[in-house]
C-alpha positions as CSV (number, residue, x, y, z in Angstrom):
1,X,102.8,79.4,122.7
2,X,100.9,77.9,120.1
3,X,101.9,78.4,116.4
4,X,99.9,77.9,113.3
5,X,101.0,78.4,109.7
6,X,98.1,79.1,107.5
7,X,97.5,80.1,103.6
8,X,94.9,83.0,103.3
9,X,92.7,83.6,100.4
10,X,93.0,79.9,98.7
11,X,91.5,76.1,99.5
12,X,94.8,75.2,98.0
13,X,97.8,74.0,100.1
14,X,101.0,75.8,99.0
15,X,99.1,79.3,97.0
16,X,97.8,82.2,98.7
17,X,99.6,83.7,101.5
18,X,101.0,82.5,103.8
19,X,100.2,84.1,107.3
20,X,101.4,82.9,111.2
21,X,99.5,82.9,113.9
22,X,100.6,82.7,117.5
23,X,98.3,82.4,120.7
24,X,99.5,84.3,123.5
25,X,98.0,83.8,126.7
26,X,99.2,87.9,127.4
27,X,101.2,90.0,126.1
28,X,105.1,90.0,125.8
29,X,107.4,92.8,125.2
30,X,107.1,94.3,121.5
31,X,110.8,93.4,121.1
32,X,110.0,89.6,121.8
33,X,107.1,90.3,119.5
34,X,109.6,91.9,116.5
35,X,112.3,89.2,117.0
36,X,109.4,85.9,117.0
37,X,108.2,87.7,113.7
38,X,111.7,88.0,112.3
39,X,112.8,84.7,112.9
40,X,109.4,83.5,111.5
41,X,110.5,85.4,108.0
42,X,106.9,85.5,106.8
43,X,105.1,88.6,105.4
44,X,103.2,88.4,108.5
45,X,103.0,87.1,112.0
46,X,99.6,87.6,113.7
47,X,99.6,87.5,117.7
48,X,96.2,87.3,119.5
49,X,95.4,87.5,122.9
50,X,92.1,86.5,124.4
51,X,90.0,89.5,125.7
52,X,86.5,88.5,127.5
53,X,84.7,87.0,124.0
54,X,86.8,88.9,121.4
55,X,90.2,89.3,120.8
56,X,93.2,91.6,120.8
57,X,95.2,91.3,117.8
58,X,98.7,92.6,116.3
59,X,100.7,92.1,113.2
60,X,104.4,92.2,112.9
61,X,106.2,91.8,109.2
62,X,109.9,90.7,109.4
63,X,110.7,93.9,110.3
64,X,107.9,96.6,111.6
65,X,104.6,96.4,113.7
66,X,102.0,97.5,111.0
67,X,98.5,98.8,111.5
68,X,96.2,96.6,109.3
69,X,96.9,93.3,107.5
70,X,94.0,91.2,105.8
71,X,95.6,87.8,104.9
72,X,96.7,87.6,108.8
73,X,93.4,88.1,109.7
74,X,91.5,85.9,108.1
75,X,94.1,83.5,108.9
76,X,93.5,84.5,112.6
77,X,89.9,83.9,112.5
78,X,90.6,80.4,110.7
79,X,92.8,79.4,113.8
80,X,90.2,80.7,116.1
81,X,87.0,78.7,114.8
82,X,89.0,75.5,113.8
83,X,91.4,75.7,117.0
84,X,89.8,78.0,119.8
85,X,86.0,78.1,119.5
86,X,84.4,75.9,116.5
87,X,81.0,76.9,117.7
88,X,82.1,80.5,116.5
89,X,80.4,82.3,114.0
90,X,81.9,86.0,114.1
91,X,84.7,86.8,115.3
92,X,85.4,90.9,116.8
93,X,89.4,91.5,116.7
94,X,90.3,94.7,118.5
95,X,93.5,96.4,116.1
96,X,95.4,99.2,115.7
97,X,92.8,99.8,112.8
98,X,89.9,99.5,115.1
99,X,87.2,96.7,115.7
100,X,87.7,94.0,112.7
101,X,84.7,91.3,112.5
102,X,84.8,88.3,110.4
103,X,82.2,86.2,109.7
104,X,82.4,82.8,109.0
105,X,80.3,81.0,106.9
106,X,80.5,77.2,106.1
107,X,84.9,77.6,104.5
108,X,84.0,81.1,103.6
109,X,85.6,84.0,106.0
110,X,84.4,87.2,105.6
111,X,86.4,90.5,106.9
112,X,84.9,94.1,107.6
113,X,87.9,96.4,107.1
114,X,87.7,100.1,106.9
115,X,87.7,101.8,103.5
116,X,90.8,103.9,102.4
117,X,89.7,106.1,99.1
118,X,92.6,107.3,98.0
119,X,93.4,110.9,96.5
120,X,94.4,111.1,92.7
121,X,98.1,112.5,92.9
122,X,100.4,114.1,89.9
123,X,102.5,111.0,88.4
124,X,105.9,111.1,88.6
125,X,109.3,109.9,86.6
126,X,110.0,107.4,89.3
127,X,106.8,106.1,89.6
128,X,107.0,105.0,85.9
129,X,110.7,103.9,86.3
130,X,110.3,101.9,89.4
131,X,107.6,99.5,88.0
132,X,109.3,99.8,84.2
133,X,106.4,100.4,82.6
134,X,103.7,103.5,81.7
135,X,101.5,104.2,84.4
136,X,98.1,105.7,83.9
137,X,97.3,107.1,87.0
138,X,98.5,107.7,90.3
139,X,96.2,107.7,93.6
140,X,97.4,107.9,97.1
141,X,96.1,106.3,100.4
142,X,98.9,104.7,103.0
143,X,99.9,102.7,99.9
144,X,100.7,104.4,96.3
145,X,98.2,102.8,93.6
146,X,99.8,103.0,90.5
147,X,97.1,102.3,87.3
148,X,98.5,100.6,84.3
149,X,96.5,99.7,81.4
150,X,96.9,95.7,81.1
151,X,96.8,92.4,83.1
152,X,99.8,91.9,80.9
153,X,101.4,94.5,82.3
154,X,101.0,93.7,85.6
155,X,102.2,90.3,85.7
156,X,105.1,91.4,83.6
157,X,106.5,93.9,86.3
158,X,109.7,93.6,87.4
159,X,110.1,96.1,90.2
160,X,112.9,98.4,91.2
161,X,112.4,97.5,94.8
162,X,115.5,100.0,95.7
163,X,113.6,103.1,93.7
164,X,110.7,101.9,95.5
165,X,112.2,102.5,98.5
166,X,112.8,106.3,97.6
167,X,109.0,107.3,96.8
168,X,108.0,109.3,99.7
169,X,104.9,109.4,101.6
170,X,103.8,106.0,101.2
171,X,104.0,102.6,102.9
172,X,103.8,100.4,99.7
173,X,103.3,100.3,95.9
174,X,100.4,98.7,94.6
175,X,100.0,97.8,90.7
176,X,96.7,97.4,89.3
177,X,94.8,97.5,86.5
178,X,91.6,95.7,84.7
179,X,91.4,92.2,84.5
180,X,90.2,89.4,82.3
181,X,88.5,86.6,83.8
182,X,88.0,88.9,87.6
183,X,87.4,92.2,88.0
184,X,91.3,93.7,88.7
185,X,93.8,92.0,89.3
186,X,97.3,93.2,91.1
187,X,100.8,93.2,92.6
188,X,102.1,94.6,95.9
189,X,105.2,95.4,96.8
190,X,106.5,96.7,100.2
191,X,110.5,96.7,100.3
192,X,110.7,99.3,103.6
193,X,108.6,96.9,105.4
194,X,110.7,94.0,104.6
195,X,108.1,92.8,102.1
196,X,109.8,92.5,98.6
197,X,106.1,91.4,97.2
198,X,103.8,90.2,99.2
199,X,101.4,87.4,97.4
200,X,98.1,88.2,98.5
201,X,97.4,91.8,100.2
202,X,94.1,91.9,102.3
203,X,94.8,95.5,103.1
204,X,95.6,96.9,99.7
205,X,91.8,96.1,99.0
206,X,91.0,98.3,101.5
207,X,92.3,101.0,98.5
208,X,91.6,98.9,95.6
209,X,87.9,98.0,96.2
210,X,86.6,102.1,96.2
211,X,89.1,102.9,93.5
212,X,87.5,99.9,91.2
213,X,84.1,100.2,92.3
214,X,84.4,103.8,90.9
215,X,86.1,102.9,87.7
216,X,83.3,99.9,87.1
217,X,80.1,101.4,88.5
218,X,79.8,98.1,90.8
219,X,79.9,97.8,94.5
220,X,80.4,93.3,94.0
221,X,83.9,93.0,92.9
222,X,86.4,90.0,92.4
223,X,90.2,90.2,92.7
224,X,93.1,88.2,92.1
225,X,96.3,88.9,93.3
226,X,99.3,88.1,90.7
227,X,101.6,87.2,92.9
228,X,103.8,83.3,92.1
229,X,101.2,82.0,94.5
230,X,98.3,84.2,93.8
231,X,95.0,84.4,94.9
232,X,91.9,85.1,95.0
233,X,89.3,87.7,97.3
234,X,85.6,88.3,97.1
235,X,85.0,92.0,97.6
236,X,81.8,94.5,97.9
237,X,82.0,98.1,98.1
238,X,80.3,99.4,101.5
239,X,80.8,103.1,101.3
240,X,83.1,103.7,104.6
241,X,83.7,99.8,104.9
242,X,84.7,97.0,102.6
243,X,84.2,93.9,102.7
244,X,86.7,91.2,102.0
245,X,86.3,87.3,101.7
246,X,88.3,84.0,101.1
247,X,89.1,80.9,102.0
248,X,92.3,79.3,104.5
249,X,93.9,76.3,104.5
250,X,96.3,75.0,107.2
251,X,100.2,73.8,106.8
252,X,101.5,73.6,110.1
253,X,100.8,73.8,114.0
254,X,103.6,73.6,116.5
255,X,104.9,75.4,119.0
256,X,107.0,77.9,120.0
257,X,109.2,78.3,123.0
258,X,110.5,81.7,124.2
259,X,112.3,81.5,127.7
């Protein structure tokens, strides 16, 4: 199969996040999927498989099959108008999420993601003790939003990834809080998935854009992500739907061989 390495939400080579891609002319067993994406060792793997005009599409981390990942689906719809089709304009992805579009326009990919509002929870000792410093609030959707009060802060984190582990009911920890030059900025950090941090977190926004366009009375948002690579995503506010944008770059194409 054919195998693309690409960084999502950045023009730069070596920032953003990383994301593969692999073409798959059908699909293979999920335990061929699991062990490609393991031996891969990136946050993500992407594997797409052409259906009619759109496409089927799956993410795998080292470790688990998850059901929505941004930076591996813009970097999907990069391989697909620069490799696949470059006469494409907008690109339908059938997920595990439901139907994902992205629109491309000139370097610019824009994804339609669902919105997850999250519910503001009661804050607990580990929450606090796991990130090492004060949180301010606490809201829950599949990933735990933690609210501190700086950029500072949130740059400063140094996670207990094992007490992370122990907070129940949610797939990941996300740090946030207001930022200086964007909008928010934050962190995200998903240990049980085999993601210690993860550099730049499509999907979190899917949390963070309705929590922020609350707190800032705006529905045009823009993030960065303070991850060693970081990046940075356009966002808007669409009631039941977000919208998420950035740019791709490409490292590598090769191939894969699985016999």
């Amino acid at each position: 199969m054919k195998y693309y390495i690409v960084d999502a939400f950045t023009d730069e080579l070596f920032k953003g996040n990383q994301a593969g891609v692999c073409l798959l002319e059908k699909w293979l067993d999920d335990s061929v999927l699991q062990n490609i994406a393991a031996e891969n060792n990136l946050a993500e793997t992407a594997f797409i498989v052409k259906n009619n005009n759109e496409y089927d599409l799956r993410w795998f981390t080292p470790e688990v099959e998850i059901d929505l990942c941004g930076h591996a689906t813009l970097a999907s719809a990069f391989v697909i108008s620069n490799f696949v089709n470059q006469k494409v304009d907008i690109i339908n992805f059938h997920t595990k999420s439901g139907l994902l579009s992205v629109i491309r326009t000139g370097d610019l990919f824009e994804m339609d993601f669902p919105s997850r509002k999250s519910e503001q929870i009661e804050i607990s000792s580990i929450m606090s003790k796991s990130i090492g410093t004060k949180v301010l609030e606490a809201h829950l959707s599949r990933d735990l939003l933690l609210l501190v009060d700086t950029e500072e802060q949130v740059k400063k984190i140094s996670p207990n990834l094992e007490l992370i582990k122990t907070i129940p009911n949610c797939f990941a920890v996300i740090v946030t809080a207001k930022g200086k030059k964007v909008d928010f900025v934050s962190r995200f950090f998903a240990p049980n998935a085999g993601i210690p941090e993860d550099s730049v977190t499509g999907s979190s926004h899917s949390t963070l854009i309705p929590f922020w366009s609350k707190k800032l009375n705006k529905d045009d948002l823009i993030a960065f992500q303070l991850s060693k690579r970081g990046g940075k995503l356009y966002c808007k506010n669409c009631g039941d739907r977000v919208k998420i944008s950035g740019y791709a770059t490409l490292y590598l194409t090769g191939d894969i061989h699985v016999f």
